[in-house]
VMD Tcl script that builds the backbone (N, CA, C; Angstrom):
set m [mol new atoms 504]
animate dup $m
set s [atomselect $m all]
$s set {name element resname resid chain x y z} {
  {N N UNK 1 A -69.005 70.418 140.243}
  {CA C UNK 1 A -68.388 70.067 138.987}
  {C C UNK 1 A -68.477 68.565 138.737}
  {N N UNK 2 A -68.510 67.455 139.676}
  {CA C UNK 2 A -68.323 66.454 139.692}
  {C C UNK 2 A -69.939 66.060 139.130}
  {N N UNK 3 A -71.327 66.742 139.836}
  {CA C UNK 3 A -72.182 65.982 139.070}
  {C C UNK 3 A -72.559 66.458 137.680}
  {N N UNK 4 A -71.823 67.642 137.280}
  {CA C UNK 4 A -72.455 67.962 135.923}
  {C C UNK 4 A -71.415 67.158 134.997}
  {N N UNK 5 A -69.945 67.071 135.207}
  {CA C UNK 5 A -69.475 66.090 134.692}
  {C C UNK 5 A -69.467 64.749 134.535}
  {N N UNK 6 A -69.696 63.991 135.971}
  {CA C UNK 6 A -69.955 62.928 135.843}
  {C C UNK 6 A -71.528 62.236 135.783}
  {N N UNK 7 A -72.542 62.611 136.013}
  {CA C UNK 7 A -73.705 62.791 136.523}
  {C C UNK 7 A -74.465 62.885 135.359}
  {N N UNK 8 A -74.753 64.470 135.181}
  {CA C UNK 8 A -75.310 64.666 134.299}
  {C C UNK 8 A -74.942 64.479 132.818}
  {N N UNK 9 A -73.096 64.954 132.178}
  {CA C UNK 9 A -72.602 64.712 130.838}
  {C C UNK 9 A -72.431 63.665 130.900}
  {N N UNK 10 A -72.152 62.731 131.904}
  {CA C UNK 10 A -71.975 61.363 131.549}
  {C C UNK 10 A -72.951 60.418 131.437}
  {N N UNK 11 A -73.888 60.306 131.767}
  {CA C UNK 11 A -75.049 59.919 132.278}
  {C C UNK 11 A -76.269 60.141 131.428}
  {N N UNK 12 A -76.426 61.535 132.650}
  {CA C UNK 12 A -78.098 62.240 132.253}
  {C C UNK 12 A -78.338 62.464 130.812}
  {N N UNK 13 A -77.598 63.379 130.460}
  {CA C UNK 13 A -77.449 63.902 129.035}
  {C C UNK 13 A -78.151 63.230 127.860}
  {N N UNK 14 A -77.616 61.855 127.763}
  {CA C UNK 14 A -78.172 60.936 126.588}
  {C C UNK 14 A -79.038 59.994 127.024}
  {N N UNK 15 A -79.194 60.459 128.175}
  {CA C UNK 15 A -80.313 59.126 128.724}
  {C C UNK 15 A -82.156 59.676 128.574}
  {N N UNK 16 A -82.458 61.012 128.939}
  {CA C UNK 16 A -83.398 61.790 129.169}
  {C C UNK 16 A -83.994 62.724 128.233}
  {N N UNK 17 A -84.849 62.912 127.486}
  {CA C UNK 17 A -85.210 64.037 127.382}
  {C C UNK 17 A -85.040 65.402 128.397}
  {N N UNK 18 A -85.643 65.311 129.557}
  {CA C UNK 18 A -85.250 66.192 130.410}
  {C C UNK 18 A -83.569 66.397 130.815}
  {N N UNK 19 A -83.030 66.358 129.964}
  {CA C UNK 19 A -81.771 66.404 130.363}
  {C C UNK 19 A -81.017 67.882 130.644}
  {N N UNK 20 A -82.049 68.992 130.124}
  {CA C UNK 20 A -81.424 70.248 129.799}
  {C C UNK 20 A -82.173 70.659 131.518}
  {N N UNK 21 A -83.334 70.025 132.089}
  {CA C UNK 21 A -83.575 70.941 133.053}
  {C C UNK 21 A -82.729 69.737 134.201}
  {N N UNK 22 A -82.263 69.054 134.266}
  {CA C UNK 22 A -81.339 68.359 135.425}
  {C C UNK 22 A -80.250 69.259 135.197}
  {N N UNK 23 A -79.663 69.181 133.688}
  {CA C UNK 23 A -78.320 69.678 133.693}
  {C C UNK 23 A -78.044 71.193 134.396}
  {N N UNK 24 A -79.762 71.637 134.867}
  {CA C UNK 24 A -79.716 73.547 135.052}
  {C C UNK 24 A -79.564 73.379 136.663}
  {N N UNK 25 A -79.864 72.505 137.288}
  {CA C UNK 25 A -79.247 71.983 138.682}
  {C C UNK 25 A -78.120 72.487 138.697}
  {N N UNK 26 A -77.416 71.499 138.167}
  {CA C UNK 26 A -75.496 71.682 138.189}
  {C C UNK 26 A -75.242 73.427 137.633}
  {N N UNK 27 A -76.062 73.599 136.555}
  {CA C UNK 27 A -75.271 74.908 135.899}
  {C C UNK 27 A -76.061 75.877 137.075}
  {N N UNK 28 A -76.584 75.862 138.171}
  {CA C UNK 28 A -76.998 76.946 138.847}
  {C C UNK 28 A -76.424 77.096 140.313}
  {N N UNK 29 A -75.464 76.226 140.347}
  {CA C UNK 29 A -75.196 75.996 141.537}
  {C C UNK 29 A -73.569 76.957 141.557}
  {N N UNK 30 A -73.115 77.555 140.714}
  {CA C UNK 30 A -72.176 78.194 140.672}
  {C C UNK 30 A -72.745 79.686 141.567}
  {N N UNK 31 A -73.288 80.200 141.254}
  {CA C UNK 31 A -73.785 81.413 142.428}
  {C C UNK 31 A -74.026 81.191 143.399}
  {N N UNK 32 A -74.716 80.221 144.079}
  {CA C UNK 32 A -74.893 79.697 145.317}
  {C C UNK 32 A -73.059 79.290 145.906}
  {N N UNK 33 A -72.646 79.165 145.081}
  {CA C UNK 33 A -70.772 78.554 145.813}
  {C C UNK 33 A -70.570 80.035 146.113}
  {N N UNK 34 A -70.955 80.744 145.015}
  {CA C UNK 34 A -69.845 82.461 145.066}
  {C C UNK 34 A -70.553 82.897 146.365}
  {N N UNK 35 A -71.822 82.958 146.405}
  {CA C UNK 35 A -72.429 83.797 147.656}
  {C C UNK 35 A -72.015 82.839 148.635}
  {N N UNK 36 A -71.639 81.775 149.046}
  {CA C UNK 36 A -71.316 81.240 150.101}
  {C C UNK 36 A -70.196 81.770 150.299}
  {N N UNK 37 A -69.100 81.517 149.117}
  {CA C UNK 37 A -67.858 81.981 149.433}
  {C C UNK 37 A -67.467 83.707 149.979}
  {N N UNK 38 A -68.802 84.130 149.489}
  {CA C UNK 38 A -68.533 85.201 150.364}
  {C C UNK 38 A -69.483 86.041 151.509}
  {N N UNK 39 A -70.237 85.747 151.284}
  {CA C UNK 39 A -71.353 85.850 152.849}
  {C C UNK 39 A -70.770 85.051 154.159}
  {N N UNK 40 A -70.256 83.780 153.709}
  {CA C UNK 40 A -70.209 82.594 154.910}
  {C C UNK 40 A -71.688 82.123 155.025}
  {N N UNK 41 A -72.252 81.839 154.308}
  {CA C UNK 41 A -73.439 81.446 154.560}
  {C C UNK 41 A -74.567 81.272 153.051}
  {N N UNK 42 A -75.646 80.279 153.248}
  {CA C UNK 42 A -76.486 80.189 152.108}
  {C C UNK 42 A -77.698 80.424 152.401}
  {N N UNK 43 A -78.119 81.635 152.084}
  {CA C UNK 43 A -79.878 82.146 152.802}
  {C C UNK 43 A -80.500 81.673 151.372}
  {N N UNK 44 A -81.746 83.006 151.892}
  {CA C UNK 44 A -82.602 82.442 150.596}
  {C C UNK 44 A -82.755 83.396 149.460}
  {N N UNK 45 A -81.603 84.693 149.403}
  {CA C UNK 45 A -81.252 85.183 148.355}
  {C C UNK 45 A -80.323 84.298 147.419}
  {N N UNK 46 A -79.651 83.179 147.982}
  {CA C UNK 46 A -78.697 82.244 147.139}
  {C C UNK 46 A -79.241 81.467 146.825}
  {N N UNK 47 A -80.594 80.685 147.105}
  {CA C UNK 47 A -81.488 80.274 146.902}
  {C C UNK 47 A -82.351 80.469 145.472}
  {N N UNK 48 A -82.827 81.631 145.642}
  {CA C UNK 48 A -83.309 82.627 144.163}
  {C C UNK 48 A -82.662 82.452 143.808}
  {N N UNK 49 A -81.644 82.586 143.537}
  {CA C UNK 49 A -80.488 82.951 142.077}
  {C C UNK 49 A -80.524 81.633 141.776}
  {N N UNK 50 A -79.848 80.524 142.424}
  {CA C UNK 50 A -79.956 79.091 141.775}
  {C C UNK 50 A -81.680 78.967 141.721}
  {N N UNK 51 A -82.603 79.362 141.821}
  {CA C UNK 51 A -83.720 78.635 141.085}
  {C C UNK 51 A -84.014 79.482 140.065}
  {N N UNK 52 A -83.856 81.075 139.791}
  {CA C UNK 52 A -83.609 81.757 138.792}
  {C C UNK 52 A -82.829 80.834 137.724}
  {N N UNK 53 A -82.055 80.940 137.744}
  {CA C UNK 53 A -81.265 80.298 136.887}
  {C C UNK 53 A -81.485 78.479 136.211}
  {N N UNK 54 A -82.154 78.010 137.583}
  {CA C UNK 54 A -82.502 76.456 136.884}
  {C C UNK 54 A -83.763 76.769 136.459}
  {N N UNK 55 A -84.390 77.981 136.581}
  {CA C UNK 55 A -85.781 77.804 135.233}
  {C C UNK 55 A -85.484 78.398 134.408}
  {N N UNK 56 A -84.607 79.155 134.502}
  {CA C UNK 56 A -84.028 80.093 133.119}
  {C C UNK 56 A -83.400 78.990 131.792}
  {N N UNK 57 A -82.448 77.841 132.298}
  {CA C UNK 57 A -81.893 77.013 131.314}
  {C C UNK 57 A -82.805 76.403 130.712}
  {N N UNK 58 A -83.963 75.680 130.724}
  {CA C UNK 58 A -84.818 75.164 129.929}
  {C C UNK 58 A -85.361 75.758 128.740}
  {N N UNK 59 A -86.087 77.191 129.107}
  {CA C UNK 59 A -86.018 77.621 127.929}
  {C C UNK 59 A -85.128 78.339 126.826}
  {N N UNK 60 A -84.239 78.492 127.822}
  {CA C UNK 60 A -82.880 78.954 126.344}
  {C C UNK 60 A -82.455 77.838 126.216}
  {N N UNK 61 A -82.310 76.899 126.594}
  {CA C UNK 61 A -81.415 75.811 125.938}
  {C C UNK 61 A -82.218 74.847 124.986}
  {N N UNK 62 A -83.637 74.953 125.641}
  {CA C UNK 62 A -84.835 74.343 124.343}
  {C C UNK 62 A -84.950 75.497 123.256}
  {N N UNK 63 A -84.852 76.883 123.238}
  {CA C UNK 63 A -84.452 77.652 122.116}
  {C C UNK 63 A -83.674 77.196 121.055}
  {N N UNK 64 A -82.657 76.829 121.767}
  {CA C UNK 64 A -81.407 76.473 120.612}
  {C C UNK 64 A -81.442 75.213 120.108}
  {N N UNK 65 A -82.376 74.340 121.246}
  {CA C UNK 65 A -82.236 73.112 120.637}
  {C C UNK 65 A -83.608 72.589 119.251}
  {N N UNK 66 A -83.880 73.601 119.161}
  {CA C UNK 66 A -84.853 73.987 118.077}
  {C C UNK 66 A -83.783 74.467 117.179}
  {N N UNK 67 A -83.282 75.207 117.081}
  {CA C UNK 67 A -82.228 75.211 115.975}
  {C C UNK 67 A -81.362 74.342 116.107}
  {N N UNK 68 A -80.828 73.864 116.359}
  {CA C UNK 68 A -79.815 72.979 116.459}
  {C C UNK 68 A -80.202 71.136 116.235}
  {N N UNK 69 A -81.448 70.723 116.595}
  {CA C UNK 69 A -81.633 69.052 116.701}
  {C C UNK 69 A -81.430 67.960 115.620}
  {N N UNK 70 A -81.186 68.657 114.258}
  {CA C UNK 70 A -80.203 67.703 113.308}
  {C C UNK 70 A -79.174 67.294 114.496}
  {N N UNK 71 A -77.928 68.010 114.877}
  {CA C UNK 71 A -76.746 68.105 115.169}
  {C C UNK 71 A -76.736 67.111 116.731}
  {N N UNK 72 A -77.958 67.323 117.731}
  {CA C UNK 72 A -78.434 66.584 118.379}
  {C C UNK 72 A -78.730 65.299 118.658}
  {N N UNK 73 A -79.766 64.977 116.962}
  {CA C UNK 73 A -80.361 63.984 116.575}
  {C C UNK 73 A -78.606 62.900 116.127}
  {N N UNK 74 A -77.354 63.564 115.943}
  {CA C UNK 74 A -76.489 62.843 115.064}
  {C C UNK 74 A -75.548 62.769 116.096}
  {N N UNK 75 A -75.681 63.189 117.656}
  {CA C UNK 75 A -74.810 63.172 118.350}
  {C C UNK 75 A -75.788 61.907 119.573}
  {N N UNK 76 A -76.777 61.485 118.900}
  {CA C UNK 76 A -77.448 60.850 119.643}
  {C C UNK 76 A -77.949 61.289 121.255}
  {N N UNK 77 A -78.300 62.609 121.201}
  {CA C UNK 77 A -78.959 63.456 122.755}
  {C C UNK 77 A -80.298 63.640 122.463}
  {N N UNK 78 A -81.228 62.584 123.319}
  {CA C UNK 78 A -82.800 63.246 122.974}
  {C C UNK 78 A -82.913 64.746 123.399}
  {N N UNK 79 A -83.055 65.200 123.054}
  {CA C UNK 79 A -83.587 66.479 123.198}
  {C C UNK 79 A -85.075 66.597 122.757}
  {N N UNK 80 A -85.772 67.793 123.973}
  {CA C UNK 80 A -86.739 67.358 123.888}
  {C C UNK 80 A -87.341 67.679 122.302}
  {N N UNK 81 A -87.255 68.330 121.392}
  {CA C UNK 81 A -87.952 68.726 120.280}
  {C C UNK 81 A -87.500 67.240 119.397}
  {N N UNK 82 A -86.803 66.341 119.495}
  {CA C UNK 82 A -86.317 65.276 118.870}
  {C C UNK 82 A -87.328 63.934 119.883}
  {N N UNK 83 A -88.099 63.933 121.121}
  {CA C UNK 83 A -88.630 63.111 121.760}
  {C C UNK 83 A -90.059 63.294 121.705}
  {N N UNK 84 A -90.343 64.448 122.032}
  {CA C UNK 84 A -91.745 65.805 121.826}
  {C C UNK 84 A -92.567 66.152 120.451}
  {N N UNK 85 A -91.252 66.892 120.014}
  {CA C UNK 85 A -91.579 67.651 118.821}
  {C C UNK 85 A -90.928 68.765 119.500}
  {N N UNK 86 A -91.397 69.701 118.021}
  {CA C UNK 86 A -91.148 71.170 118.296}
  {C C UNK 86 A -92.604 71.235 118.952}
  {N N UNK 87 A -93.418 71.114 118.693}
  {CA C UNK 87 A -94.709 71.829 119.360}
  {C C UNK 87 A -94.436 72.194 120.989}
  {N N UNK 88 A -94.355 70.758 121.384}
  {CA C UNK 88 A -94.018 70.501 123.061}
  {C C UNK 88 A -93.184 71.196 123.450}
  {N N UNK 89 A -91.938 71.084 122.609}
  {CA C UNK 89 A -90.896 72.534 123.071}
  {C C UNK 89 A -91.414 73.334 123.612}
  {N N UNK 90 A -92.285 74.198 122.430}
  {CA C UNK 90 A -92.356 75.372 122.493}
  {C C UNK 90 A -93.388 75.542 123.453}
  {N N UNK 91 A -93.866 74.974 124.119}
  {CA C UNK 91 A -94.962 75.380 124.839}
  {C C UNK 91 A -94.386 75.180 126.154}
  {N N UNK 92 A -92.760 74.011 126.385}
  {CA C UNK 92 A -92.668 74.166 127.797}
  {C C UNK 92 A -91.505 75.626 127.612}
  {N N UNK 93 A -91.239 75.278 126.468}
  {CA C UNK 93 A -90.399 77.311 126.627}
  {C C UNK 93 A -91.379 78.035 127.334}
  {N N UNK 94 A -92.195 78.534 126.988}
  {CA C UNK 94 A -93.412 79.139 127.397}
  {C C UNK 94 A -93.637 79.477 128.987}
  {N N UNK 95 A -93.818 78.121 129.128}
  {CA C UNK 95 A -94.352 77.335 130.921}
  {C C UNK 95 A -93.043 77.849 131.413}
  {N N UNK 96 A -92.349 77.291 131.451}
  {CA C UNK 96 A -90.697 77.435 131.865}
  {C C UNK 96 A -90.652 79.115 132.253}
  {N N UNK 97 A -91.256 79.673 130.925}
  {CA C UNK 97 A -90.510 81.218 130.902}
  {C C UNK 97 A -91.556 81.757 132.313}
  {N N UNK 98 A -93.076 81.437 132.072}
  {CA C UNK 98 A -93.675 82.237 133.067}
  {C C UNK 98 A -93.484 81.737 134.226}
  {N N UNK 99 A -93.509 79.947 134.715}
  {CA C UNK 99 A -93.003 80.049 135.952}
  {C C UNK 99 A -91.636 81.665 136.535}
  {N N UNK 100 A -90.317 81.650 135.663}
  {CA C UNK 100 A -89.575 81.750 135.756}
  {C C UNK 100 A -89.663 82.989 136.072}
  {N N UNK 101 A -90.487 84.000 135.409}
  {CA C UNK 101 A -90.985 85.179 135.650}
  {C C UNK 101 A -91.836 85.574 137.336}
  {N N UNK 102 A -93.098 84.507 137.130}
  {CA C UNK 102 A -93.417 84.502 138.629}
  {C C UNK 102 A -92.387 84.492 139.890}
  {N N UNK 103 A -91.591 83.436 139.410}
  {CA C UNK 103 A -90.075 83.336 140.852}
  {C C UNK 103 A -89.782 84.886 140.721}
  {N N UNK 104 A -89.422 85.269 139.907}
  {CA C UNK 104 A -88.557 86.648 140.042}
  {C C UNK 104 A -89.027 86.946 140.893}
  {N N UNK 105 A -90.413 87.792 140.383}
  {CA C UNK 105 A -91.139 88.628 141.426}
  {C C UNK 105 A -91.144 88.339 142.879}
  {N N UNK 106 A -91.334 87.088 143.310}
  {CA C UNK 106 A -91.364 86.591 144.671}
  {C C UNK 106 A -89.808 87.308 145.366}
  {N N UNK 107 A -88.835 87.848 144.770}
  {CA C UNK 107 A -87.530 88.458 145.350}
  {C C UNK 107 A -88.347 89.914 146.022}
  {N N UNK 108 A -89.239 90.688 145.066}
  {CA C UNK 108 A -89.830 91.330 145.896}
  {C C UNK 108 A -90.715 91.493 146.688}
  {N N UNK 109 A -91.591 90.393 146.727}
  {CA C UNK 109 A -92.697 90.056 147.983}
  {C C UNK 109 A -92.185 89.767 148.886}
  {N N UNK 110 A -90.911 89.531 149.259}
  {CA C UNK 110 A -90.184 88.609 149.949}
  {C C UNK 110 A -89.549 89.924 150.852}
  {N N UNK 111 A -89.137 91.149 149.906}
  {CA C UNK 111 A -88.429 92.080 150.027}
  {C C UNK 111 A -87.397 91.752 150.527}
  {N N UNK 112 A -86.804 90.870 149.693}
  {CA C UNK 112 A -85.186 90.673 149.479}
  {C C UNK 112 A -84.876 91.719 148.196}
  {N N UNK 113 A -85.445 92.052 147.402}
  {CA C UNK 113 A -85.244 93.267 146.672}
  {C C UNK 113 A -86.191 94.130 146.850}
  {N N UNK 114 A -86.051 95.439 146.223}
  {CA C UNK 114 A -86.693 96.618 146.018}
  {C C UNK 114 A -87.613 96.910 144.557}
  {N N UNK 115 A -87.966 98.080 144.500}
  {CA C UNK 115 A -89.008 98.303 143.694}
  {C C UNK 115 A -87.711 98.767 141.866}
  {N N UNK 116 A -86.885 98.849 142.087}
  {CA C UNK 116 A -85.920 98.485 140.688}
  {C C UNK 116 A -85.846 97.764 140.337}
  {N N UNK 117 A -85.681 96.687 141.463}
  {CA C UNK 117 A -85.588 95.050 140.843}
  {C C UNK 117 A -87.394 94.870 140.146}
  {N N UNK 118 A -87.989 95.012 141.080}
  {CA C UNK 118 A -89.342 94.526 140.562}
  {C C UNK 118 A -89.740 94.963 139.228}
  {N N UNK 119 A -89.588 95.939 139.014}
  {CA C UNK 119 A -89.417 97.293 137.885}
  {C C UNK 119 A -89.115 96.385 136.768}
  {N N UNK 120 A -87.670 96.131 137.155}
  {CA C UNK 120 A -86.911 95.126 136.050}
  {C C UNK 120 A -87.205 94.059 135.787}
  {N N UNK 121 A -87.681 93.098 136.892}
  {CA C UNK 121 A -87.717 92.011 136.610}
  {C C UNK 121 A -89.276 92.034 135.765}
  {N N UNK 122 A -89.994 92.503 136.104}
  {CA C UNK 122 A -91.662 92.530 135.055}
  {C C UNK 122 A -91.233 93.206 133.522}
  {N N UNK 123 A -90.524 94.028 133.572}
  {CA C UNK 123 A -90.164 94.577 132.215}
  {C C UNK 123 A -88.889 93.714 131.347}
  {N N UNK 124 A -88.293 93.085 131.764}
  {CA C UNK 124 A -87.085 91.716 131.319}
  {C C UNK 124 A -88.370 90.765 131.421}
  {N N UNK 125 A -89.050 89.918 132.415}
  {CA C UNK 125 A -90.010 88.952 132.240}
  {C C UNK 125 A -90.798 89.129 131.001}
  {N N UNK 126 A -91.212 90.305 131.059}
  {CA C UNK 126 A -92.550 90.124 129.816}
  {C C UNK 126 A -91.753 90.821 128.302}
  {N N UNK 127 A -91.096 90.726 128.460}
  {CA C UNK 127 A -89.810 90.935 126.853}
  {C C UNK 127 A -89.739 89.122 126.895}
  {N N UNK 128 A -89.340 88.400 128.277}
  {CA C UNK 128 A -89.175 86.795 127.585}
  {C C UNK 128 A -90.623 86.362 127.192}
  {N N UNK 129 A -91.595 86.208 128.156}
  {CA C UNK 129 A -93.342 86.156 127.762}
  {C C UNK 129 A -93.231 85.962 126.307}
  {N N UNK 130 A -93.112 87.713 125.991}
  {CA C UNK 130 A -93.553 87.605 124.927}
  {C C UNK 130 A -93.050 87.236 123.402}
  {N N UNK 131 A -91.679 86.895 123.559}
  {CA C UNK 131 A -91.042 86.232 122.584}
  {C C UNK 131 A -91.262 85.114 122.597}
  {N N UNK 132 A -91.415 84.460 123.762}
  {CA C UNK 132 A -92.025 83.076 124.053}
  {C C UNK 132 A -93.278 82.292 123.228}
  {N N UNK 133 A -94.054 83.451 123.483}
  {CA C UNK 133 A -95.632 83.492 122.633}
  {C C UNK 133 A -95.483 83.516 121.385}
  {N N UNK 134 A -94.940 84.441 121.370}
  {CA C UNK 134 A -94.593 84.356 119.486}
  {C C UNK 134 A -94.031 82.987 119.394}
  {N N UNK 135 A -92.883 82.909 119.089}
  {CA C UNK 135 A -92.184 81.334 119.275}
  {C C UNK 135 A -93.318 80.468 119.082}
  {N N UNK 136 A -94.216 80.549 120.339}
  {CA C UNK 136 A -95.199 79.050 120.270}
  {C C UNK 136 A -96.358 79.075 118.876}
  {N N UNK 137 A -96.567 80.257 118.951}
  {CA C UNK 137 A -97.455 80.414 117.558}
  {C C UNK 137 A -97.135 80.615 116.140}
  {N N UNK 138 A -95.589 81.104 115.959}
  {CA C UNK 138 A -94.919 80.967 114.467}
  {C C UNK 138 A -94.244 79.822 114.618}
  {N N UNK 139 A -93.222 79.425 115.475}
  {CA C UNK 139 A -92.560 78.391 115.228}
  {C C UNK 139 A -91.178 78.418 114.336}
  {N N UNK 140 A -90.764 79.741 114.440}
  {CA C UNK 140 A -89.692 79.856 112.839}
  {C C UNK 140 A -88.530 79.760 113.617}
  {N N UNK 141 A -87.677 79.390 112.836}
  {CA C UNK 141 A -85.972 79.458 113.057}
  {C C UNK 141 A -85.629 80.958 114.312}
  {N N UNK 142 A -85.936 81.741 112.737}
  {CA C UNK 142 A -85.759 83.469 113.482}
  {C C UNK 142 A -86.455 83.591 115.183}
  {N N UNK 143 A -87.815 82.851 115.215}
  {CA C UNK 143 A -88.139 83.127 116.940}
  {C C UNK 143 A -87.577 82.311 117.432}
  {N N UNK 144 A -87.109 80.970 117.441}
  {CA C UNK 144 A -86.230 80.291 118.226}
  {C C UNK 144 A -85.078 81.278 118.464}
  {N N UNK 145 A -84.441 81.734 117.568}
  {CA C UNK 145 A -82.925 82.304 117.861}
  {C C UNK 145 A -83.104 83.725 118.509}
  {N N UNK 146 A -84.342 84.429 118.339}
  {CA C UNK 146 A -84.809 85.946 119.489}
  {C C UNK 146 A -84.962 85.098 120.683}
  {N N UNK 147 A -85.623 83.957 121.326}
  {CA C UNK 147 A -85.638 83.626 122.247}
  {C C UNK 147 A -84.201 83.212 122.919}
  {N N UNK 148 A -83.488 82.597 122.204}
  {CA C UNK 148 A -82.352 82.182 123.120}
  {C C UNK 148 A -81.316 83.544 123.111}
  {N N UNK 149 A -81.451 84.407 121.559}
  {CA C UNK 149 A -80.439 85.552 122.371}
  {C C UNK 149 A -81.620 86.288 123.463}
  {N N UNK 150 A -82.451 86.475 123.451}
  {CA C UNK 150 A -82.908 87.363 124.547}
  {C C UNK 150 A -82.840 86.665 125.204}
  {N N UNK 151 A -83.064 85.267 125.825}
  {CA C UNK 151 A -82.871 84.758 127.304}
  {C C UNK 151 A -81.072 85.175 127.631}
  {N N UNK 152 A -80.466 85.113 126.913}
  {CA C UNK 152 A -78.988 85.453 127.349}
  {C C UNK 152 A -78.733 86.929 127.627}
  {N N UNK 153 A -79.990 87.800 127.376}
  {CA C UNK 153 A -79.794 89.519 127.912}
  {C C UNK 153 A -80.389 89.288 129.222}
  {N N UNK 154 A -81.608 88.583 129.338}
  {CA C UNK 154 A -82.699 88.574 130.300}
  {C C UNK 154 A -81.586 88.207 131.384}
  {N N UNK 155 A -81.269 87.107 131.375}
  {CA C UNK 155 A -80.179 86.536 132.825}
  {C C UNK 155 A -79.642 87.747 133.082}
  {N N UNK 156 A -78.457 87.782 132.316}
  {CA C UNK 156 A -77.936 88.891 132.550}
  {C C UNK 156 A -78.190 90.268 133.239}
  {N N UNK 157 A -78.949 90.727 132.466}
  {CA C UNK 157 A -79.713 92.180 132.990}
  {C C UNK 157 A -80.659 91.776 133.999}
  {N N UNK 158 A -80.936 90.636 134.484}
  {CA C UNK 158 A -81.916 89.866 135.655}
  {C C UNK 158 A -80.333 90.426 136.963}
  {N N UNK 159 A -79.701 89.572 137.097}
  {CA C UNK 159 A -78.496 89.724 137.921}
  {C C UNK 159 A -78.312 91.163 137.790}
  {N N UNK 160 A -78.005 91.874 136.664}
  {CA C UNK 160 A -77.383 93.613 136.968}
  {C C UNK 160 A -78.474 93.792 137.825}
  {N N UNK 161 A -79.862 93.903 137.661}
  {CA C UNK 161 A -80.825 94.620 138.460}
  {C C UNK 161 A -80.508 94.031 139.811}
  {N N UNK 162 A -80.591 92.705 139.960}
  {CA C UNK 162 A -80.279 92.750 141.491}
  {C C UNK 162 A -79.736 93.382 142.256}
  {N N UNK 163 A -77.929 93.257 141.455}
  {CA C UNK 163 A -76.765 94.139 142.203}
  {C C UNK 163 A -76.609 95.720 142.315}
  {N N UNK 164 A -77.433 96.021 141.356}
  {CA C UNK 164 A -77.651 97.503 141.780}
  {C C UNK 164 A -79.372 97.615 142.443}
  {N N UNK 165 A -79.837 96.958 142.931}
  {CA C UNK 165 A -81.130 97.377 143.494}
  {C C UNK 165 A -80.290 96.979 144.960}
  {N N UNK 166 A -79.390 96.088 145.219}
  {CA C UNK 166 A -78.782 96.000 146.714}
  {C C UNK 166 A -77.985 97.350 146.766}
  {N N UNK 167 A -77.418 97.839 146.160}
  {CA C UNK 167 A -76.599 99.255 146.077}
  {C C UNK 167 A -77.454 100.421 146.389}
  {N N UNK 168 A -78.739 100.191 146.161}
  {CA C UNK 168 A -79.174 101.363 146.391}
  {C C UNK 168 A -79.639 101.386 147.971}
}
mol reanalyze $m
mol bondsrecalc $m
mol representation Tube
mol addrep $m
């Protein structure tokens, strides 16, 4: 809590363009506390989840900040579509999303998950892909805002698949 408050909002935030993928550091480190707090320990399933999650924030939070960079631009936060452009955005949405997709999968090469998770995670991955793509080639309001609500199902339903692919 201390570096996303003091660190990154105090600090990083208005100093960087990259400020949304430092700030996904701090915002990913909350699962890694819970699985410590309850395993007793930090392997490399707690691992995944915080790097799941710090490639996941870049492109939803560059989603929105495509809608949003008037409000940005007047709160004085480079963001990258205000340093970049939208073009650059949209293309590290993109990058961002497929790294982010590749990590998944590595949960099952790894066989820290099973063939549900994998299942899921290629069928949630290529739903982000491909909103992604679109996004980079229309550029409209409407695909910015499918990308950031679907990155907020994708996490989500990313984590359900886990916890029920360990259940089974």
């Amino acid at each position: 809590m201390l570096f996303y408050v003091l660190v990154y909002t105090g600090f990083l935030k208005r100093s960087t363009p990259q400020n949304i993928v430092i700030g996904g550091a701090a915002g990913a480190l909350p699962p890694v506390v819970g699985y410590a707090a309850v395993t007793g320990q930090v392997d490399l399933l707690a691992l995944y989840m915080f790097a799941i999650i710090f490639f996941w924030t870049p492109p939803h939070f560059w989603a929105l900040s495509l809608l949003t960079s008037e409000d940005y631009a007047r709160a004085n936060v480079p963001m990258l579509p205000l340093v970049f452009g939208n073009g650059e955005t949209r293309r590290q949405i993109l990058l961002y999303s497929i790294l982010l997709v590749a990590l998944t999968t590595l949960l099952f090469s790894t066989q820290i998950m099973g063939t549900l998770y994998l299942a899921s995670s290629l069928a949630l991955g290529g739903g982000l892909i491909y909103f992604a793509i679109r996004l980079l080639r229309g550029g409209t309001n409407r695909q910015a805002r499918q990308v950031f609500f679907y990155s907020n199902a994708y996490l989500a339903l990313m984590f359900l698949a886990m916890a029920v692919d360990r259940m089974m």
